[in-house]
N, C-alpha and C positions, 0 to 999 in steps of 0.2 A: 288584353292578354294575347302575347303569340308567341310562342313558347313554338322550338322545335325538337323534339323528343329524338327522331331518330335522323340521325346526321350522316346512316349510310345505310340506305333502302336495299342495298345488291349485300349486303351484306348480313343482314336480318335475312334476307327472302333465304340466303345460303345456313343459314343458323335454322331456319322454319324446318325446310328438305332435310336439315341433317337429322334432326327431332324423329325416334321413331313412332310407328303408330300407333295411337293408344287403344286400348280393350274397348269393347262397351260401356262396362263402369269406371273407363279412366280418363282424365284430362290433367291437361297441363295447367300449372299457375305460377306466372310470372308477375313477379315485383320489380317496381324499377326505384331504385332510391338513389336519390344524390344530396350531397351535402356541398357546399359553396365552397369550404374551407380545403377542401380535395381538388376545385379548380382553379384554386386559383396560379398565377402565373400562365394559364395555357388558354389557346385561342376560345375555347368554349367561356359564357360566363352566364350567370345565373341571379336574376333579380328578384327578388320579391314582389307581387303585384299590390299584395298588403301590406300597411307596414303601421 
């Protein structure tokens, strides 16, 4: 498997800094979902390693 997740690191780090801070009892949770059928046509593409 070598999967690359985030394809623009200056860009995440800018999304991170924009994020404000959270309480003591608070955090952030993020999901990342993708679906194949959403990329296709476009330079990203998405295999299955199972199959």
């Amino acid at each position: 498997m070598n999967y690359r997740i985030i394809a623009n690191e200056t860009a995440l780090q800018h999304f991170i800094n924009w994020l404000p801070e959270c309480n003591e009892h608070e955090q952030y949770y993020l999901c990342l979902l993708a679906r194949s059928k959403y990329l296709q046509g476009t330079v990203h593409t998405m295999k299955a390693d199972k199959q």
